[in-house]
C-alpha positions as CSV (number, residue, x, y, z in Angstrom):
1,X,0.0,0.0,0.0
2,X,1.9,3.1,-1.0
3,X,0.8,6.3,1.4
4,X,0.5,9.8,-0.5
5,X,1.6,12.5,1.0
6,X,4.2,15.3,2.2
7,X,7.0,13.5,3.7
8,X,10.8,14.8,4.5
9,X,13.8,12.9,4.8
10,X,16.5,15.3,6.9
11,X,19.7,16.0,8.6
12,X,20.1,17.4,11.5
13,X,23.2,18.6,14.0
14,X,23.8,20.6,16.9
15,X,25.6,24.1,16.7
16,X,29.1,22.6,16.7
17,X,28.2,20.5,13.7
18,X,29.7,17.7,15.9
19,X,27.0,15.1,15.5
20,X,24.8,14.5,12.3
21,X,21.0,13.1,12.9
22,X,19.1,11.5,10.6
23,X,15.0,11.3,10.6
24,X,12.0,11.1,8.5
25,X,8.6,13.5,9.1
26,X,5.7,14.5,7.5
27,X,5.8,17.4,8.4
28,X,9.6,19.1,9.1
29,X,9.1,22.3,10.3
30,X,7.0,21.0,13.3
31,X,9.5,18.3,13.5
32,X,12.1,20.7,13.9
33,X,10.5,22.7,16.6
34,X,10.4,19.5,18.6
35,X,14.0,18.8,18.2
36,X,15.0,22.2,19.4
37,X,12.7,22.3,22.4
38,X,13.9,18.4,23.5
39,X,17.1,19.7,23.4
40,X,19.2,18.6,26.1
41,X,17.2,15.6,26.6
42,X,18.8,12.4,27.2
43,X,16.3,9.9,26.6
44,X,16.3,10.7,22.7
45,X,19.4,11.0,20.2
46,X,18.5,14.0,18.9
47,X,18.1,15.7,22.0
48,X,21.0,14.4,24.2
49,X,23.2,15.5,21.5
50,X,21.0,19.2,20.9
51,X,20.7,18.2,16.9
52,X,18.1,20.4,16.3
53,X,19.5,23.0,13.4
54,X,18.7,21.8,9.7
55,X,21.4,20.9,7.6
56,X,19.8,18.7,4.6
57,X,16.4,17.7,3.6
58,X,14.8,15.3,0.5
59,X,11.0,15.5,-0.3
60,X,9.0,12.3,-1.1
61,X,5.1,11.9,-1.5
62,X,5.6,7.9,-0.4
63,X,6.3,7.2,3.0
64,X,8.2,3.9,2.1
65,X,10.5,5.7,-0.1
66,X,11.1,8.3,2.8
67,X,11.7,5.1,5.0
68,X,13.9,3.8,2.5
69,X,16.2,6.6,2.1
70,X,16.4,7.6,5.6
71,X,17.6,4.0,6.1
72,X,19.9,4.3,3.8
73,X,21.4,8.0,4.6
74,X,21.9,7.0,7.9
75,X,24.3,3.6,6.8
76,X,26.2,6.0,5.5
77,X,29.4,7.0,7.3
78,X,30.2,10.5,8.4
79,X,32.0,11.8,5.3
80,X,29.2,10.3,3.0
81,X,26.9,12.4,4.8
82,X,28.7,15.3,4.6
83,X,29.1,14.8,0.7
84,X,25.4,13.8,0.6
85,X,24.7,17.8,2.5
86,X,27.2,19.5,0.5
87,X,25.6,19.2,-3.1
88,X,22.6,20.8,-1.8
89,X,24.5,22.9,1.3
90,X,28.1,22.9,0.3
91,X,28.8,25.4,3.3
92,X,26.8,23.7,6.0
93,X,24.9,26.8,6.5
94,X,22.4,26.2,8.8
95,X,18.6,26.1,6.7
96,X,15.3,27.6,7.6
97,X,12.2,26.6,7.0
C-alpha cells in the first residue's frame, strides 16, 4: 500500500556541527520545533546530543520511499553524509524553513 503524502527525509546537527541526525517527518518544520525544544534531553538522540538545526532535507510523496532513504542516509558514514549535504549545502549553513 503506497501512502501519498508530504513527507521529508532530513539531517540534523547541533551548533558545533559535531553530530549528524538523521530522521523522516511528515511534516519538518513541526518536526524541527520538537527537536530544538527536547534539546538537552537524554532519553532521545537528537536531544542528548541538541541536533536540532537543519542541515539537509529530501521531499517524497511515499512514506516507504522516505523510509527507505532515511535507512539508507543514515548507513552512510560521516563523510558520505557530509558529501550527501554539500551538493545541496556545500557550506553547511544552517537552513530555515
Amino acid at each position: 500500500m503506497m501512502s501519498k503524502g508530504n513527507y521529508y527525509v532530513y539531517i540534523t546537527t547541533n551548533p558545533g556541527k559535531t553530530v549528524l541526525y538523521t530522521g523522516v517527518s511528515n511534516n519538518l518544520k513541526r518536526r524541527l520545533l520538537q527537536h530544538y525544544q527536547n534539546r538537552g534531553n537524554k532519553k532521545s538522540f537528537a536531544g542528548r546530543y541538541y541536533c536540532y538545526k537543519l542541515l539537509y532535507y529530501e521531499y517524497y510523496n511515499d512514506i516507504n520511499q522516505a523510509i527507505a532513504r532515511e535507512k539508507e542516509i543514515k548507513d552512510l558514514s560521516r563523510e558520505k553524509k557530509e558529501n550527501l549535504i554539500a551538493t545541496k549545502n556545500p557550506k553547511m549553513n544552517f537552513l530555515v524553513i
